[in-house]
C-alpha positions as CSV (number, residue, x, y, z in Angstrom):
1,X,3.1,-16.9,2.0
2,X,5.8,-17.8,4.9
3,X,3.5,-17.2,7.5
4,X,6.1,-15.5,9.6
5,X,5.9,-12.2,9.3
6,X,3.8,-8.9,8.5
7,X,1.5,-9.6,5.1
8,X,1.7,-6.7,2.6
9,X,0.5,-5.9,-0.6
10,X,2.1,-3.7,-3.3
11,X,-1.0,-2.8,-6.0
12,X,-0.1,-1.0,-9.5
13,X,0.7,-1.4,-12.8
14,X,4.0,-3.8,-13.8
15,X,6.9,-1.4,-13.6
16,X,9.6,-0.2,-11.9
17,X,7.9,1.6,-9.2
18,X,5.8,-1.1,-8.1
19,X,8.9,-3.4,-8.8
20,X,10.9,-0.8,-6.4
21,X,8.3,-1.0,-3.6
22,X,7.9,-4.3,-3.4
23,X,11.4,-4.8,-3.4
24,X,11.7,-2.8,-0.1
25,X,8.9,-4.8,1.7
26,X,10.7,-7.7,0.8
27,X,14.1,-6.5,2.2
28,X,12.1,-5.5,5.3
29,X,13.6,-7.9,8.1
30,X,10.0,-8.4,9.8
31,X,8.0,-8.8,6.3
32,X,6.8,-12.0,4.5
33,X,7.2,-12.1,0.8
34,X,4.8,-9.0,-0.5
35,X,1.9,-9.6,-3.2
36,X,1.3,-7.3,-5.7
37,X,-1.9,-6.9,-7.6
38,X,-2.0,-4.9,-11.5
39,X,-5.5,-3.2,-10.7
40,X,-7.9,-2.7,-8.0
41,X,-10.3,-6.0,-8.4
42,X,-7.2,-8.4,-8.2
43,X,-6.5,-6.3,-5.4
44,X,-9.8,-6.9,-3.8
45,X,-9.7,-10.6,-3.5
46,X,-6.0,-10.5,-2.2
47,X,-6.8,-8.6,0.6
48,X,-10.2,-10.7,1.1
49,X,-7.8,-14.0,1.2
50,X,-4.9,-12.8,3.3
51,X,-5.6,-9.8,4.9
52,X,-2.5,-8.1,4.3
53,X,-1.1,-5.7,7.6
54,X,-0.1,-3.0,4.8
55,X,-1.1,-2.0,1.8
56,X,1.0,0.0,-0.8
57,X,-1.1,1.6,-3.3
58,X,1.6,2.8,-6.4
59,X,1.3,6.2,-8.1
60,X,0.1,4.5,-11.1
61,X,-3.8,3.6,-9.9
62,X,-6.0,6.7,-10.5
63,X,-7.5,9.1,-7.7
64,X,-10.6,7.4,-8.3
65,X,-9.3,3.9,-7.8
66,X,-7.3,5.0,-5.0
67,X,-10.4,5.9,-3.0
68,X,-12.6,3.1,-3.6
69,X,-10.0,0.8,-2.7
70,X,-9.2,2.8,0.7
71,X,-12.8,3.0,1.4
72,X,-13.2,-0.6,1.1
73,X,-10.5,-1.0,3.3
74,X,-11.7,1.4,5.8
75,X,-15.1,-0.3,5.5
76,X,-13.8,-4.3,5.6
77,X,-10.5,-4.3,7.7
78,X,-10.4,-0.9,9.4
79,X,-7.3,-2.0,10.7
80,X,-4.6,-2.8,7.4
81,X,-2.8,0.1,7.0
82,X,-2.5,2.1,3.6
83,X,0.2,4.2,2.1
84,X,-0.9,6.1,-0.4
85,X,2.1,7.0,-3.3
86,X,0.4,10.1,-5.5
87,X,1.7,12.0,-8.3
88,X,0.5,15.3,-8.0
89,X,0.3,16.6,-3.8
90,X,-3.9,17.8,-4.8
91,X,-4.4,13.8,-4.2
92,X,-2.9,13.4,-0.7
93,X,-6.5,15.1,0.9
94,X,-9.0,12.6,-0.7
95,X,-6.5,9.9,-0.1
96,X,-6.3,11.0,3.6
97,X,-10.2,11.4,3.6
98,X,-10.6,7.7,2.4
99,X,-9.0,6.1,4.9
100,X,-4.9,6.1,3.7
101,X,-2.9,6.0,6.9
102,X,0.0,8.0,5.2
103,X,0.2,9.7,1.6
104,X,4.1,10.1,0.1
105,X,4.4,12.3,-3.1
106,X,6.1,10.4,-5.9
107,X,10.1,11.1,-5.6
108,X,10.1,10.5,-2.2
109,X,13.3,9.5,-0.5
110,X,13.7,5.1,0.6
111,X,14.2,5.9,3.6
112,X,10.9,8.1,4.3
113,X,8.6,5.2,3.3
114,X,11.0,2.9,5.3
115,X,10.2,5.0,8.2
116,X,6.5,5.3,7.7
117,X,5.8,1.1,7.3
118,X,8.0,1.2,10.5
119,X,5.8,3.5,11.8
120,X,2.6,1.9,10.3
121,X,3.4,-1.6,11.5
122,X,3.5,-0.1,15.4
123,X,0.4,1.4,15.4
């Protein structure tokens, strides 16, 4: 880590969406190099070891893995924020409900997520 700047974490499976979101974190002027993690227990121990500020959680994960990761979030570092990415809009609500700071629906414009770890990093 550089130790300079906001810690993030990108967690999905190896692909272009997780490639294209960590890509943005790392083009983020304020943002240290991002982690990423392939599934939810790899994911665990990387925000147990650096505590990341924000959390991107990739369309990819399932609803299921989705909420326990945001409710051990919630329960562990009630302060990391999480942006939830979902395929289909019926997983924004249990995403909310578990803790996710924002929810985007898969296609969503750059800039929009831009604007929301903007927003996410203020708070």
């Amino acid at each position: 880590m550089d130790n300079h700047g906001y810690r993030s974490l990108v967690i999905g499976k190896p692909g272009r969406m997780r490639d294209g979101l960590r890509c943005l974190l790392k083009a983020h002027p304020l943002m240290d190099k991002p982690l990423t993690a392939n599934d939810i227990p790899s994911a665990i121990l990387l925000l147990d070891e650096y505590q990341p500020d924000i959390i991107l959680l990739d369309a990819s994960l399932s609803s299921e893995d989705k909420k326990v990761y945001l409710d051990y979030v919630q329960k562990e570092y009630p302060l990391t924020k999480c942006i939830a990415i979902n395929n289909r809009s019926q997983e924004n609500a249990s995403c909310m409900a578990a803790g996710a700071y924002q929810v985007q629906l898969d296609g969503f414009p750059a800039d929009t997520l831009y604007l929301a770890i903007n927003k996410a990093l203020e708070n």
